[in-house]
C-alpha positions as CSV (number, residue, x, y, z in Angstrom):
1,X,-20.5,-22.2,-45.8
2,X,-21.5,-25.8,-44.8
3,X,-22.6,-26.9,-41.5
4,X,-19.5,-28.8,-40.6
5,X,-17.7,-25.5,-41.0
6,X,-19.9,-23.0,-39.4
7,X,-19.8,-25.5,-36.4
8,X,-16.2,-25.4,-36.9
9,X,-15.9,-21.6,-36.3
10,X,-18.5,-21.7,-33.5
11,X,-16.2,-23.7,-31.1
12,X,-13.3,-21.7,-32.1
13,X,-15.0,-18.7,-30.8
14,X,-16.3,-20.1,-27.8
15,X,-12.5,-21.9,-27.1
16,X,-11.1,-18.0,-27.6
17,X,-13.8,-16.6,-25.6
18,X,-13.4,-19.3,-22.7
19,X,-8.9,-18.4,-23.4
20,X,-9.6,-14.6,-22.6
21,X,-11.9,-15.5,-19.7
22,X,-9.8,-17.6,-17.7
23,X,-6.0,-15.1,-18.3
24,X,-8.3,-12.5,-17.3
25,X,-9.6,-14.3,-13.8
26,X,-5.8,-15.9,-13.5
27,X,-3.8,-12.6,-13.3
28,X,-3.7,-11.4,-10.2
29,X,-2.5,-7.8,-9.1
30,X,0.6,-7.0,-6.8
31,X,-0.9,-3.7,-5.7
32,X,-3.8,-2.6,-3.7
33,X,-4.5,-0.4,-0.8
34,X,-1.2,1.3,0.9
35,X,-2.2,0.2,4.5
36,X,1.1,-1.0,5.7
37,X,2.8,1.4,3.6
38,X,1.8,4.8,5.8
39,X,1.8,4.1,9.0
40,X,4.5,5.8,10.8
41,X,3.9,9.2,12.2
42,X,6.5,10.6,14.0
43,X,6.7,12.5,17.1
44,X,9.2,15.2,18.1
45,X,7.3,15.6,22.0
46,X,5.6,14.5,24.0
47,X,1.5,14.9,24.8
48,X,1.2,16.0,21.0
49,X,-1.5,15.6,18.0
50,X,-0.7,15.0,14.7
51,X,-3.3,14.7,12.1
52,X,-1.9,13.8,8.6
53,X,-4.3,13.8,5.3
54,X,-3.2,12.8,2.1
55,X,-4.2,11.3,-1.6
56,X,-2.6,8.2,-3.0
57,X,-2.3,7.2,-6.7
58,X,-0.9,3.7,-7.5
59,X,-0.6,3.0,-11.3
60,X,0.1,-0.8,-12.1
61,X,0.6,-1.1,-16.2
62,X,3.4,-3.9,-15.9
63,X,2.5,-7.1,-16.8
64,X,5.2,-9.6,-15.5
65,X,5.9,-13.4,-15.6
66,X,8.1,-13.6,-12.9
67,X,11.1,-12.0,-14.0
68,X,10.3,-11.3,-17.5
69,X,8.1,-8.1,-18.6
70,X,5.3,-9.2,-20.8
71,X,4.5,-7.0,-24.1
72,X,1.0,-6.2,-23.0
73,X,-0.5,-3.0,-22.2
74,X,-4.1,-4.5,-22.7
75,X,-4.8,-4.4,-18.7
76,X,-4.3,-1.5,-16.4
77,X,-4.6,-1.2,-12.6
78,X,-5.4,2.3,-10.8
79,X,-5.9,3.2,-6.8
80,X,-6.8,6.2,-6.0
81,X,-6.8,6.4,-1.9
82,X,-7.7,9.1,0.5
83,X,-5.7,8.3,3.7
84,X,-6.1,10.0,7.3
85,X,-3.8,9.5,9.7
86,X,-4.3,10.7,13.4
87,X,-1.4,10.2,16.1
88,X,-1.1,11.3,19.7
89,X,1.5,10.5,22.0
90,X,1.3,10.3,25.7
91,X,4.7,10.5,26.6
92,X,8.5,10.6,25.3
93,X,8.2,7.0,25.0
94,X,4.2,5.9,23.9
95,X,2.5,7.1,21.2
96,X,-0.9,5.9,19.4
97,X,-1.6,6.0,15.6
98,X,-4.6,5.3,13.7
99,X,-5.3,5.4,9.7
100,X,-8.5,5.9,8.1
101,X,-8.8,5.0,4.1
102,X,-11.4,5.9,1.3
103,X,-10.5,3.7,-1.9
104,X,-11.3,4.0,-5.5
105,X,-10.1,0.4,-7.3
106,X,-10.4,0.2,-11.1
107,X,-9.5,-2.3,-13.3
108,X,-9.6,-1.6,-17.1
109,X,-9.3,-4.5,-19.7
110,X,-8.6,-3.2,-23.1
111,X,-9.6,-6.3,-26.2
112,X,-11.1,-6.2,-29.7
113,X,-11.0,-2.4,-29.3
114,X,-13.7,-2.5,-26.8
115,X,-13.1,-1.5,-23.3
116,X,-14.4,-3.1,-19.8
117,X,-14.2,-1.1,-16.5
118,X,-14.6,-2.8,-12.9
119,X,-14.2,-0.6,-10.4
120,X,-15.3,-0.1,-6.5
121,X,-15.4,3.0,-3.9
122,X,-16.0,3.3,-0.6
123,X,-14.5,3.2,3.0
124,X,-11.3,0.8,3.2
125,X,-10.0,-1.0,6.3
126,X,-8.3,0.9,9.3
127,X,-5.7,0.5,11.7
128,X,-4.7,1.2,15.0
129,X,-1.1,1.0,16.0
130,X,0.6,1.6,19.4
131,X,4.5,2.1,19.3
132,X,6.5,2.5,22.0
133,X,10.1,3.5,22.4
134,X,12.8,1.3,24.3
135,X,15.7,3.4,23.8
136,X,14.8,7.1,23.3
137,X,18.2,9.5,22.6
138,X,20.6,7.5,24.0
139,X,23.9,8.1,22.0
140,X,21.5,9.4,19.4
141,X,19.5,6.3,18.6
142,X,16.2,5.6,19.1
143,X,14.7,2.3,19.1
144,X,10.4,1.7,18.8
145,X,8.1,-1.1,19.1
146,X,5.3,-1.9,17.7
147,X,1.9,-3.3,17.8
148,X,-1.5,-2.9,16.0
149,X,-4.9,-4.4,13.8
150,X,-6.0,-3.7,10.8
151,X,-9.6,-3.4,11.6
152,X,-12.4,-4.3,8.7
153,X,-14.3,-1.7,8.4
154,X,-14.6,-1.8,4.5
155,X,-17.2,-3.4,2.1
156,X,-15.8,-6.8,0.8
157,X,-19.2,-7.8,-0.9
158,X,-19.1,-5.3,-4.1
159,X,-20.3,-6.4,-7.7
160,X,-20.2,-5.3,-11.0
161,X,-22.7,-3.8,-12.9
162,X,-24.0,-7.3,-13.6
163,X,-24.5,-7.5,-10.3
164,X,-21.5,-10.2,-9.9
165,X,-19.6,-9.8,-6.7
166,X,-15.7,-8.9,-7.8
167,X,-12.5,-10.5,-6.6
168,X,-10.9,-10.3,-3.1
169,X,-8.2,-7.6,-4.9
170,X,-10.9,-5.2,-5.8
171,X,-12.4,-4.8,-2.9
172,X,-12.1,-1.9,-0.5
173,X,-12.1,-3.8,2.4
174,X,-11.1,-7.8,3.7
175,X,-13.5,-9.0,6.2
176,X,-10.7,-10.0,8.0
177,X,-8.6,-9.2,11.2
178,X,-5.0,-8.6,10.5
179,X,-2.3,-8.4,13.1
180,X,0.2,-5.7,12.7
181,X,3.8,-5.8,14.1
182,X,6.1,-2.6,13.5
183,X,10.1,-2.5,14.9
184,X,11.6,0.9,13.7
185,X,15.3,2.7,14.4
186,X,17.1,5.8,13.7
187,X,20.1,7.2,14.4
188,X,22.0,11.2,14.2
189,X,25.4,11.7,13.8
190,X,27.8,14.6,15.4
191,X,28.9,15.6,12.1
192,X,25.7,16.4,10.5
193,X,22.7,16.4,13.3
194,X,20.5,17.5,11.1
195,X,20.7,14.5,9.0
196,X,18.6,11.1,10.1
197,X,19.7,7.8,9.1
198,X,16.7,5.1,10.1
199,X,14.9,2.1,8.8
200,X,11.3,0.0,9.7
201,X,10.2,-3.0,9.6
202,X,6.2,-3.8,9.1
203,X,5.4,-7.3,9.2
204,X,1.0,-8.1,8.2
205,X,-0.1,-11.8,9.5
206,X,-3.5,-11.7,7.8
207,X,-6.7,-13.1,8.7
208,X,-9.4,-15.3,6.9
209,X,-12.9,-13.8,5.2
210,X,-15.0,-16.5,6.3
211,X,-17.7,-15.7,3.9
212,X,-15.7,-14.8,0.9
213,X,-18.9,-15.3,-2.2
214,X,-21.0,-16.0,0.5
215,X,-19.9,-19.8,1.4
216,X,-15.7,-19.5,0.7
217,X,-12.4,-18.6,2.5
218,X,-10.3,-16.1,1.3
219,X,-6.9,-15.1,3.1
220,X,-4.0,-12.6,1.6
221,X,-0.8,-14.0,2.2
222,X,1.1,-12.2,4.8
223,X,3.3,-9.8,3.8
224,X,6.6,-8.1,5.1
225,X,8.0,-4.8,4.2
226,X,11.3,-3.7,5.2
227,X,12.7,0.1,4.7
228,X,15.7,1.8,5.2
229,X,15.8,5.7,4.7
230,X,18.4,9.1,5.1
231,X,17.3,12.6,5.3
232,X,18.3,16.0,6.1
233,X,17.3,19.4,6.8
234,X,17.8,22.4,5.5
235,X,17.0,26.0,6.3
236,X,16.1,28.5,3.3
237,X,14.4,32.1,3.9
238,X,13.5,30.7,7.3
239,X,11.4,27.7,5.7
240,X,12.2,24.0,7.2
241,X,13.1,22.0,4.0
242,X,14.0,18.0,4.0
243,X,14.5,15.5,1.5
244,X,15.4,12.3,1.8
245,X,15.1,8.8,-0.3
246,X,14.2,5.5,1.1
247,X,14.7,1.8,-0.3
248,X,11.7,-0.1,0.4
249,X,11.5,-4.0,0.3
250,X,8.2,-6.0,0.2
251,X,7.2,-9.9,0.4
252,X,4.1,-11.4,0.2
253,X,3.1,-14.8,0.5
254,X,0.3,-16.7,-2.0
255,X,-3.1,-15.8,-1.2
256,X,-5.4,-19.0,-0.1
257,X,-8.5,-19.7,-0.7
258,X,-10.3,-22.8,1.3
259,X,-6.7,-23.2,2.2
260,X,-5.3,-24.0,-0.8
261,X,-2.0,-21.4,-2.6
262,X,-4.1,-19.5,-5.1
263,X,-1.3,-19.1,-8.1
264,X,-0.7,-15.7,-9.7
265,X,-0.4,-13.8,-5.9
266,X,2.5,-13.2,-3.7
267,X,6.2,-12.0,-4.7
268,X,9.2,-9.8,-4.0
269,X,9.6,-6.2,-5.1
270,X,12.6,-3.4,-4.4
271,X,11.2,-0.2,-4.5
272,X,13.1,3.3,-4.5
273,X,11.3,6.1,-2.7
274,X,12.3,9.9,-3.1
275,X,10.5,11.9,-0.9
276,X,10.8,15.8,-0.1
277,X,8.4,17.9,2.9
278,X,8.5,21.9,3.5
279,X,7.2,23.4,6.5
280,X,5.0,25.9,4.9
281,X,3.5,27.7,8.0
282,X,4.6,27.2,11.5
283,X,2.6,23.9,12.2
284,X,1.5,22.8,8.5
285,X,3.9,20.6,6.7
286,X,3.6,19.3,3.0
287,X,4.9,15.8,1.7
288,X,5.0,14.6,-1.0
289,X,7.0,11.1,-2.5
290,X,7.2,8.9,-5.8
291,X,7.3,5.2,-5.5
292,X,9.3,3.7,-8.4
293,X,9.9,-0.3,-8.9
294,X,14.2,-1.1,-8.9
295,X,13.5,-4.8,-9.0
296,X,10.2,-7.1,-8.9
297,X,9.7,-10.9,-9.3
298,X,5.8,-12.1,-9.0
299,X,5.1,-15.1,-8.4
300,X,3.3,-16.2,-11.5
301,X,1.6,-13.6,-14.3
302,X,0.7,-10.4,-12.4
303,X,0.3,-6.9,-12.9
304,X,2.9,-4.9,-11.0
305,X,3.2,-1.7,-9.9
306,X,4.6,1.2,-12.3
307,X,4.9,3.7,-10.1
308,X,3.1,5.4,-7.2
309,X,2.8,9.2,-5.7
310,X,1.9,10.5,-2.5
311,X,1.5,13.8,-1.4
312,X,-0.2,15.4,1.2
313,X,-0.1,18.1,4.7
314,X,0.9,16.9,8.5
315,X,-0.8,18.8,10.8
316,X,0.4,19.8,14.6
317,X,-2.9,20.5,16.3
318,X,-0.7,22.4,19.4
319,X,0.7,25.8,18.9
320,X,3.8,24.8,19.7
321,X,6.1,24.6,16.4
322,X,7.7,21.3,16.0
323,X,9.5,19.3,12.8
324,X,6.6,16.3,11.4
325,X,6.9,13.7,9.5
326,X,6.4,10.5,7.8
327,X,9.3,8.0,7.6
């Protein structure tokens, strides 16, 4: 092979190499930590604890460009969350919520039949929420407002194992301040009491990490969330059984960087959300509920969510019996 020619192949594979670096840094990721997404406790009386723990699993193997579904299964997103939620309320009307999360992120990039793993673990953000109810059981509605931060207590400095610090979306925590604003409603019927018609709103207006790599701004675009849910209850053998399925409807804005859009973030999904809980002892409860995608539409190439599952126990730190649960 002649010079000309081996010089030839060289900047071929440095042109390929420099391709697969920059679609790897591009494509963003529509998941992440499922803050917003369980906060909601609910309570049944007043001057009562609640004390939720459960595991999160969000699997994100779709590759999308805006509408269309890309054939490639070469990148795969995982997070595995521990989440703790603690509520008490101090009256009919005023309650206070906090959640506490442990993340595991992983990214895994399959090419050339060789396989690269980024991943980080440790605490995650918090929130605390205050809700409080403007129209409690009148005509069987009840009406609650909202109003919380999402607190940064999470790492957002964590590297690889060549010591390079990783992207904003694979960190457990922001570094920033987020202001939290929750409206929620439900409503029973005389024909079936037992059955709960309600929906939420959670709307996220996002802070700014300051020293994102050190001399940078980095700000996730706000995000909405919208549900709208049914359940029921049934009795059988004396055990408290409901199911129930929820529509769920996200939107977030571009992420920005030195405030400037950063493409390949933001985007609208539909999500449908089955969701079942048993009372197994007189103040345990188990949940558990599967995420799946109806509709999404990134803005950009992202990965996209596949499908998520939560399950987990409500606890009712008082001996008297009561019905818990998580819209």
């Amino acid at each position: 092979m002649n010079e000309k020619a081996m010089m030839f192949r060289f900047l071929i594979i440095c042109i390929s190499l420099i391709s697969i670096n920059l679609s790897q840094s591009q494509t963003c990721c529509s998941g992440g930590i499922p803050l917003s997404n369980n906060i909601g406790l609910e309570f049944s009386e007043d001057h009562s604890l609640i004390l939720g723990v459960s595991y999160d699993f969000n699997n994100l193997n779709t590759l999308k460009n805006d509408t269309e579904t890309l054939d490639d299964d070469s990148r795969l997103r995982t997070t595995h969350s521990v989440l703790i939620n603690a509520g008490y309320s101090f009256s009919k009307r005023l309650s206070l919520e906090t959640l506490f999360t442990w993340v595991n992120q992983r990214r895994i990039i399959s090419q050339f039949e060789s396989e690269n793993l980024d991943q980080t673990y440790g605490i995650g953000d918090a929130i605390a929420l205050a809700r409080y109810k403007i129209i409690s059981n009148r005509n069987n509605w009840n009406v609650n407002l909202g109003f919380g931060v999402k607190i940064p207590v999470g790492s957002s400095t964590e590297t690889n194992d060549q010591g390079i610090t990783l992207n904003a979306d694979l960190q457990p925590g922001s570094n920033a301040w987020d202001l939290i604003y929750l409206v929620g409603a439900s409503k029973t019927f005389d024909f079936r009491p037992t059955m709960t018609f309600s929906s939420r709103i959670v709307y996220r207006q996002t802070g700014e990490n300051n020293s994102y790599f050190g001399n940078s701004t980095y700000q996730f675009g706000n995000e909405l969330q919208a549900y709208l849910s049914v359940s029921d209850q049934y009795i059988i053998k004396k055990t408290f059984i409901n199911p129930g399925i929820t529509f769920k409807y996200r939107n977030a804005v571009m992420d920005q960087t030195q405030g400037f859009d950063i493409p390949n973030t933001g985007g609208d999904w539909v999500f449908l959300i089955p969701n079942f809980s048993i009372q197994l002892f007189q103040n345990i409860v188990f949940n558990t509920a599967a995420e799946l995608p109806l509709y999404s539409r990134p803005d950009g190439i992202q990965l996209t969510p596949t499908y998520r599952l939560t399950t987990g126990f409500l606890f009712n730190l008082f001996n008297k019996p009561q019905t818990i649960s998580i819209n």
